[in-house]
C-alpha positions as CSV (number, residue, x, y, z in Angstrom):
1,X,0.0,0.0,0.0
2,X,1.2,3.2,-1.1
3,X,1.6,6.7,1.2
4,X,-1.2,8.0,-0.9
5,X,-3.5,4.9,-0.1
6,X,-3.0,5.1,3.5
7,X,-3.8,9.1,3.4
8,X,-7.4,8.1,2.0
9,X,-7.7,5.0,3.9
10,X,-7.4,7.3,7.3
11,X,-9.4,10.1,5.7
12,X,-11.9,7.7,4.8
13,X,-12.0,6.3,8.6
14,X,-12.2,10.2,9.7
15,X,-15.1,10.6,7.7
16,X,-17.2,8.2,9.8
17,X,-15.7,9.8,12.7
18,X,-13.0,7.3,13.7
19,X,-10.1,9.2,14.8
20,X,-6.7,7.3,15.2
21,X,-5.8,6.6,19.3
22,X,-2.0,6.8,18.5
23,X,0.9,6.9,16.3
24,X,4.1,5.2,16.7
25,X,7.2,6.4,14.9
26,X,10.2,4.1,15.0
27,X,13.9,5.2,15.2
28,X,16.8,2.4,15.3
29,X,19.2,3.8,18.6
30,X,22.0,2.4,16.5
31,X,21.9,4.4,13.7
32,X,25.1,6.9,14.0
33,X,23.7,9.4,11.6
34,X,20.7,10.8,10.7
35,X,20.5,10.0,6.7
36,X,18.5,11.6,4.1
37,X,16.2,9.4,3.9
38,X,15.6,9.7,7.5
39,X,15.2,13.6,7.7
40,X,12.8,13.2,4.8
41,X,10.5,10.8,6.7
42,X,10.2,12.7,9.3
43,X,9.7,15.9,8.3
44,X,6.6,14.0,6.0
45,X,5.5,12.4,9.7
46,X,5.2,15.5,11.2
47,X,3.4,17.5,8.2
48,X,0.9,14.7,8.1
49,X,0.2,14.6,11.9
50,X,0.6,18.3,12.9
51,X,0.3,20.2,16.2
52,X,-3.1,19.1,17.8
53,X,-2.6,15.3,17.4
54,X,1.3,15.8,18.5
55,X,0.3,14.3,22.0
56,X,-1.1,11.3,20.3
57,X,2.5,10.6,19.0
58,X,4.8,8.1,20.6
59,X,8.8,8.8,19.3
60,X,10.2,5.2,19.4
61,X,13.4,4.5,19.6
62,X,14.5,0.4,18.7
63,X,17.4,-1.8,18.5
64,X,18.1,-1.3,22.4
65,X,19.3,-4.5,23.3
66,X,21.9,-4.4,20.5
67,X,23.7,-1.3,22.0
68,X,26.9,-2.3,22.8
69,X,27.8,1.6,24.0
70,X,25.1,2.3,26.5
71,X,26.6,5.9,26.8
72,X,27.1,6.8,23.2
73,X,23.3,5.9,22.6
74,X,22.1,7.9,25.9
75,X,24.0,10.6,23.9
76,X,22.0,10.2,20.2
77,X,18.9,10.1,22.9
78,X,19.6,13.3,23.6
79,X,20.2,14.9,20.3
80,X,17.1,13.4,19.0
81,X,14.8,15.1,21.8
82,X,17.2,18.4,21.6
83,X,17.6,18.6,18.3
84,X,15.4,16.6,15.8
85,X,12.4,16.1,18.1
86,X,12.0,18.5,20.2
87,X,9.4,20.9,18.5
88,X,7.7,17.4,18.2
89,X,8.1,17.0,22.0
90,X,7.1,20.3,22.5
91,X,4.3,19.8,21.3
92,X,3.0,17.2,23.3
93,X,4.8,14.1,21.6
94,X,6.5,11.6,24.3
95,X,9.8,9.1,24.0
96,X,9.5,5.4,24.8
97,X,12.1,2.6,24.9
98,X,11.0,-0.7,22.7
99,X,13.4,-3.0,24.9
100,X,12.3,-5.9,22.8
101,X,10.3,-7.8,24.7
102,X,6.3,-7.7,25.2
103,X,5.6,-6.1,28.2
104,X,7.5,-2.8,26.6
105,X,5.3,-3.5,23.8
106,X,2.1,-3.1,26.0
107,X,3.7,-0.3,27.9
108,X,3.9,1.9,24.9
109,X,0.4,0.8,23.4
110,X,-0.8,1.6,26.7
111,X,0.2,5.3,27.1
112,X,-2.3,5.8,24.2
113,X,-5.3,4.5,25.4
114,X,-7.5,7.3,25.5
115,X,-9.6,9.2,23.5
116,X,-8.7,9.5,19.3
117,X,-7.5,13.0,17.7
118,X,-7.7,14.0,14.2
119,X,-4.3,14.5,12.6
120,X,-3.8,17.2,10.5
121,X,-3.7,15.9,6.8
122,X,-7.4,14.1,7.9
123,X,-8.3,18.1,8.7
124,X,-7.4,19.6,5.3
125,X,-8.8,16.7,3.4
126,X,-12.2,16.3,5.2
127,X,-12.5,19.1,7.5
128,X,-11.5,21.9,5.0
129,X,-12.1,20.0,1.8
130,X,-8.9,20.6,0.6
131,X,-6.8,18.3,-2.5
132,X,-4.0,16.2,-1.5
133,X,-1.7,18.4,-3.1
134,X,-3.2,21.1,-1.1
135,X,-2.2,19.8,1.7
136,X,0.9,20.8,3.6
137,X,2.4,16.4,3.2
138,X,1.6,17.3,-0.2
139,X,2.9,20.6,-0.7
140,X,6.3,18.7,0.8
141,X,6.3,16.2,-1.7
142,X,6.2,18.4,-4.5
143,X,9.2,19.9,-3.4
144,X,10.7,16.6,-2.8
145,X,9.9,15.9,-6.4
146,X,11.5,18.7,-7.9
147,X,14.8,18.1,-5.7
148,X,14.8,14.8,-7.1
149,X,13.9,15.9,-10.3
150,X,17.2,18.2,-10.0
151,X,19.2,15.7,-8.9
152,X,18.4,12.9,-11.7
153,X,18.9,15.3,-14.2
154,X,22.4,16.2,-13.1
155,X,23.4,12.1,-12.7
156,X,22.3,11.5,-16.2
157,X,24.0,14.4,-17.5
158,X,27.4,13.4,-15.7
159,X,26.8,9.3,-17.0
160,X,26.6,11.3,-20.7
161,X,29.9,12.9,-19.9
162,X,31.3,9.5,-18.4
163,X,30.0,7.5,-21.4
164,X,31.6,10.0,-23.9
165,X,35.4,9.5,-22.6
166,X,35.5,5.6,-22.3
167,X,36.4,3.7,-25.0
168,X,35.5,0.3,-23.6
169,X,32.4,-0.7,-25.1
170,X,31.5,-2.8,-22.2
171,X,31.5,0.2,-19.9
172,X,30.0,2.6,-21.7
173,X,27.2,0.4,-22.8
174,X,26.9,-0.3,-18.9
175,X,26.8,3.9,-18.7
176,X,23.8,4.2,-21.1
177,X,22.2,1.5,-19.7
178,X,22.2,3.3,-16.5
179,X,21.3,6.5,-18.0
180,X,18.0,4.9,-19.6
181,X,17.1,3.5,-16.6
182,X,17.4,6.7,-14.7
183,X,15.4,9.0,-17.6
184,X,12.1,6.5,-17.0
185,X,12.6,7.3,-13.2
186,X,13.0,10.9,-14.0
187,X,9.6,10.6,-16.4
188,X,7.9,9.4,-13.8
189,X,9.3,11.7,-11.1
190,X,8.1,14.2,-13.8
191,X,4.8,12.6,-13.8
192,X,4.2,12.8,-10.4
193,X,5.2,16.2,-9.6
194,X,3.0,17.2,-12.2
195,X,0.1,15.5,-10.5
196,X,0.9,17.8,-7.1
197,X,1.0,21.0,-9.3
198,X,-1.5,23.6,-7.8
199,X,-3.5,25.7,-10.7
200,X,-2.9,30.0,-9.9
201,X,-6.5,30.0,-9.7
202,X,-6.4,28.1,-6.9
203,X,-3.9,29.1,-5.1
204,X,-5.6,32.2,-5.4
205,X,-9.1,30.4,-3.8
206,X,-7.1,28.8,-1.0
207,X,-5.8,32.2,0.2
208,X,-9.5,33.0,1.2
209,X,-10.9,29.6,2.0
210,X,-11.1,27.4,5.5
211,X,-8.1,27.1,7.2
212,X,-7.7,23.5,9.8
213,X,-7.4,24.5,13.0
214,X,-4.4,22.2,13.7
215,X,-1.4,23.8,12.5
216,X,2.4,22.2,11.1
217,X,5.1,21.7,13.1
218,X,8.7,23.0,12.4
219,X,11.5,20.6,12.8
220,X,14.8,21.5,13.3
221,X,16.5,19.8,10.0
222,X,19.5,20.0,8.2
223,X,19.2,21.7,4.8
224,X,19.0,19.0,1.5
């Protein structure tokens, strides 16, 4: 199931009133870095959830009996709630420890029992009426797309340059090869992005329509 699926799957639940009891978001304690890939995941998490359903949120770190330097990973505990988390925290989001076993299991299942909120991507789809690409998870992704878009086109370019200088046939039919695959990626990155494209018209409409009363939160990451 795609991202997009799950949107409407939960907007769909919203819409007969179901709100969601809790939301856990998983981080590995032995991870030394915070990648890419990482960042970009959670700044999507937060943008879908938003301020009002923050204290619904359980931050999740894993991978706890692994740790083989207790004191190193007490340290990346507290550059995640200083640093990454903390307007997440601040918020009203809460850390838990998954020690790998059960009862932790229950223990972290258990701090949300309680009564549902609405997160903010079920707000501006259902509440305000807005288009997924209206939203502010999709506003994100657009952006994501034209970074992406950016960076494909710059590989390809370079793989042209590569393929150009070599004069092993092996290896520069190995180049193009790789260059073909990465244009249909780049089409359908293309394709995508111009799915999310909002019309001047109505950007023009959304400056005067319903606003969600949740609002985005801000998280303190590194520049792409």
């Amino acid at each position: 199931m795609t991202l997009i699926d799950r949107i409407e799957t939960y907007s769909n639940r919203y819409r007969g009133d179901i709100k969601l009891t809790g939301i856990v978001y998983t981080h590995r304690i032995t991870d030394n870095r915070m990648s890419g890939s990482v960042c970009k995941n959670l700044d999507m998490f937060s943008r879908l959830c938003g301020e009002d359903a923050a204290k619904r949120v359980r931050l999740v770190t894993t991978m706890w009996d692994k740790v083989k330097d207790r004191n190193l990973a007490e340290s990346r505990v507290g550059q995640l709630q200083g640093n990454f988390w903390e307007p997440l925290i601040r918020a009203g989001a809460q850390h838990k420890r998954f020690k790998n076993s059960p009862q932790s299991a229950w223990d972290i299942v258990g701090s949300l029992m309680g009564e549902g909120e609405a997160v903010l991507i079920q707000e501006e789809l259902v509440d305000v009426e807005r288009r997924l690409n209206e939203t502010t998870a999709g506003k994100a992704l657009y952006n994501q797309f034209q970074r992406l878009l950016h960076e494909q086109k710059e590989t390809i370019k370079q793989l042209q340059e590569e393929a150009k200088a070599q004069r092993d046939p092996e290896l520069v039919r190995q180049l193009e090869a790789e260059q073909r695959r990465l244009e249909a990626e780049l089409q359908k990155a293309w394709e995508e992005m111009d799915k999310l494209k909002i019309p001047f018209l109505r950007r023009i409409a959304l400056l005067f329509s319903k606003k969600p009363q949740s609002r985005k939160i801000e998280l303190n990451l590194p520049a792409n």
